[in-house]
N, C-alpha and C positions, 0 to 999 in steps of 0.2 A: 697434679691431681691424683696421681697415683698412690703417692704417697699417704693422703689422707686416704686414702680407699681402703689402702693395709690398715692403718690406725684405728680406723673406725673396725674393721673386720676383727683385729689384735684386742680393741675392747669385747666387743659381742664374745670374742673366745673366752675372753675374760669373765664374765659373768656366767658363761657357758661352764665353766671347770667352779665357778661359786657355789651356780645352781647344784651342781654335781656331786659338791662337797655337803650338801644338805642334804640330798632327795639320794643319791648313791644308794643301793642294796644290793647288787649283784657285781659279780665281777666285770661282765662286759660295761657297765652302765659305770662300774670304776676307772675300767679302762677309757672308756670315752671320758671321762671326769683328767685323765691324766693326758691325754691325746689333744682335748683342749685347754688346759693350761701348757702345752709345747708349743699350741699349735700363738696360743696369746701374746708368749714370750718373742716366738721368731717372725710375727706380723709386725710388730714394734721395732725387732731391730727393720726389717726390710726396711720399714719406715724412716729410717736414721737416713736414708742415703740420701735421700732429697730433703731432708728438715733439719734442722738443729736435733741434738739428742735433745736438748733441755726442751724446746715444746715437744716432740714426740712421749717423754715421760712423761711431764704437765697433762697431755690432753688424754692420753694411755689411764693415768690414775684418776682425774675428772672424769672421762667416761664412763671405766670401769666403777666407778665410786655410784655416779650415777644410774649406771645400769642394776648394780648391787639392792639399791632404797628400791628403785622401782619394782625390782622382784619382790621386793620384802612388801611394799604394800601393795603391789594388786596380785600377788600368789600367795604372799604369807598373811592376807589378811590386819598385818599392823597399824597402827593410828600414826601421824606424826602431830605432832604440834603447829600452829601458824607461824611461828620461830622457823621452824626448821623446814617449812614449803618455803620461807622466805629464803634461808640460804640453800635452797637446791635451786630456785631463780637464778640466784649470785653466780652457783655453778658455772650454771646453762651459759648463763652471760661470761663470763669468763670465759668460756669452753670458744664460744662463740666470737669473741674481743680475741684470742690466739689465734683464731681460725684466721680473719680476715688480716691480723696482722703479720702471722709468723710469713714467714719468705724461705725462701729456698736457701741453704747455706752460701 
């Protein structure tokens, strides 16, 4: 369980150093922009110890993927198409379909 706890935290950083790289204007607000992409990279490996690398990167890039659209349409105001709520579902479900299947190494 721990493991996803990092993974999930490893995305939030992930999209934490996204936001960062869009919205950034000051130095400290660039340092936290770089503080959380360190912090994204070394929550995923923690994550390696109890999971496969290959789901931990799977679920690392789906969440962070996920988390990315979401900023972009309730901060950045963007439209998506019914196409593309359809495959952020797909995500979800996939995200989901790894969750309950992956296993412990």
């Amino acid at each position: 369980m721990r493991a996803w706890l990092w993974l999930v935290a490893g995305a939030l950083a992930e999209v934490g150093w996204i936001a960062g790289l869009r919205f950034a204007t000051t130095a400290i607000e660039w340092s936290a922009t770089v503080v959380a992409a360190t912090a994204s990279v070394l929550l995923a490996l923690g994550a390696t110890r109890d999971l496969p690398a290959t789901t931990v990167y799977t679920l690392f890039v789906g969440l962070g993927a996920f988390g990315a659209l979401f900023l972009q349409v309730v901060f950045l105001d963007n439209d998506l198409s019914p196409a593309a709520y359809g495959f952020v579902l797909l995500l979800i479900a996939c995200v989901i379909g790894l969750k309950r299947t992956g296993g412990a190494k």
